[in-house]
N, C-alpha and C positions, 0 to 999 in steps of 0.2 A: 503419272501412275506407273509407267513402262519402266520410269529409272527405278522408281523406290523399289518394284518386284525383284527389278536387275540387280539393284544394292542388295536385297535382300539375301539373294540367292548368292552374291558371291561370297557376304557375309556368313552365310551359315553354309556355304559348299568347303569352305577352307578348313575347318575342322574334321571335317567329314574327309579329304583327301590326306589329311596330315594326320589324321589317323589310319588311313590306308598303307602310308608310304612307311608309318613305325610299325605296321602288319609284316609287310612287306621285309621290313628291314630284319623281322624275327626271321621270317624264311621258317618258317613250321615247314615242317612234310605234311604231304595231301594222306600219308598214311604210313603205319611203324607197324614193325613185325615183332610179336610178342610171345614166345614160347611157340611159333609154330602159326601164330594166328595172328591175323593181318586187325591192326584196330586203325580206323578211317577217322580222321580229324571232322569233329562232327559242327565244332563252333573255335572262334577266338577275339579275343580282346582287349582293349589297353585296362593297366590301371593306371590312374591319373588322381596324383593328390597334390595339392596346391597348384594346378595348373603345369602340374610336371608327373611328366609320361613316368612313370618306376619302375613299370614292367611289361609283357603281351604275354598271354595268357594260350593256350590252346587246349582242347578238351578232348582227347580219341576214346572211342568205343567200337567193338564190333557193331558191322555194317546194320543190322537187324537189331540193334540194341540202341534206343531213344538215349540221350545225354541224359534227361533225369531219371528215368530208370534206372541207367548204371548205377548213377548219383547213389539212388537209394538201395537198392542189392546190392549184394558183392557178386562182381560184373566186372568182365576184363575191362578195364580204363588208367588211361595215361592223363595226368595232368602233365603242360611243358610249360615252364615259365621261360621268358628271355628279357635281360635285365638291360635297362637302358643309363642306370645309376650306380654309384657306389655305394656303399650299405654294409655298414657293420654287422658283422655276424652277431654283436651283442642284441644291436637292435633288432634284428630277427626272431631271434630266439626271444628276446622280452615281447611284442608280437605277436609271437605263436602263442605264447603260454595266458597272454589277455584275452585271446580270443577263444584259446579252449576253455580258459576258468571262465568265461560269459557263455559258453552252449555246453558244459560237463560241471558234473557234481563233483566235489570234493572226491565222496568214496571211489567215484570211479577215473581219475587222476591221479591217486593215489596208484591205484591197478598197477596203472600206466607208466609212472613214475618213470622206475628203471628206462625202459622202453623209451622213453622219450627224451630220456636223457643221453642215455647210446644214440639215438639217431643228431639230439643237438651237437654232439661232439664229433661229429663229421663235418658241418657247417666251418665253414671258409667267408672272410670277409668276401661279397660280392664285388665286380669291376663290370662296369660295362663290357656287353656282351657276354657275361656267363650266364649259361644256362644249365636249369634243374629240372628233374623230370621225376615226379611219379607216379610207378606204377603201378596196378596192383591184378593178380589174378587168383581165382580160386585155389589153384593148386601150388603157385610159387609163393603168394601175399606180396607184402608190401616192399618194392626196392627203390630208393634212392637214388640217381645220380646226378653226379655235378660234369657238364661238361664232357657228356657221352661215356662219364665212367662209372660203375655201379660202387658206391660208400658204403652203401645199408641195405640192409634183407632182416624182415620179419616176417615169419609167420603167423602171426597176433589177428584176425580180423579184428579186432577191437582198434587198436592203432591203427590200422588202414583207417579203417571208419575215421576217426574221429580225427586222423592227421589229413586226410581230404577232405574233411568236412571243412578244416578250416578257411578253404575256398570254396565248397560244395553246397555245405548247410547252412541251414536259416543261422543268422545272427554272424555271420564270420567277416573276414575282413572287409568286403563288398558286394552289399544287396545287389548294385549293376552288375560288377562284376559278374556275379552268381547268376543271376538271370540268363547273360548274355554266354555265359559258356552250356548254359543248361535249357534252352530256348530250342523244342523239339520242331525243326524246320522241315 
């Protein structure tokens, strides 16, 4: 009985640390300075599709401010991706636009259009180890960067909203994922 608990555990401990070690290998900051104001890494975690790691995730919010609250106000918050794959920008971009036409209406996509078209045309094929970050505040909106450099800037709350949602909100790229960045600890 002692072995199979022992199998057990080393069975399901290895996932568990080889996700640690792909945490790890993101190197998030414990916390990012955002126009003045300091936002604290609240949650992070792998995505994983086909048994292959594609990316780590991280979620900052001011320290007083719960991850899904951000989530759902407009509320100083950084999403950080760090990529572990290579990844067409096409693929991305086709991605983005399946997930918002599954949680937005036609009319209000339409809005957005423009907007979201400027921001895909800053998109770079991904390479292991690039990283994208955004972020968004009341007073500056929504910016972009690839690899600690800023692309894009809107002022739009509408495009914040619905371009974080595609990590944030119900229906977007992953229930786990979204859970796990938004899981008020």
């Amino acid at each position: 009985m002692r072995r199979l608990l022992l199998t057990l555990l080393l069975l399901t401990s290895g996932p568990l640390q080889a996700n640690s070690e792909r945490l790890d290998q993101a190197a998030f900051s414990a916390s990012h300075q955002q126009a003045g104001f300091t936002l604290v890494r609240k949650n992070q975690a792998l995505l994983t599709y086909l048994w292959a790691d594609v990316y780590a995730a991280a979620f900052y919010t001011e320290a007083a401010t719960s991850p899904s609250r951000a989530a759902s106000q407009p509320a100083r918050q950084r999403l950080e991706l760090y990529y572990y794959r290579d990844i067409a920008k096409e693929d991305v971009i086709k991605a983005a636009w399946v997930t918002l036409e599954r949680q937005h209406g036609a009319a209000q996509l339409a809005k957005l259009k423009h907007e979201l078209d400027a921001l895909h045309a800053t998109f770079r094929d991904i390479q292991p180890g690039d990283r994208y970050a955004l972020n968004y505040s009341p007073d500056a909106g929504l910016t972009l960067e690839r690899n600690g450099s800023e692309v894009f800037r809107s002022h739009n709350t509408e495009l914040a909203r619905a371009y974080l949602g595609i990590w944030l909100a119900p229906e977007g790229l992953s229930d786990s994922l979204r859970e796990q960045l938004l899981a008020d600890r």
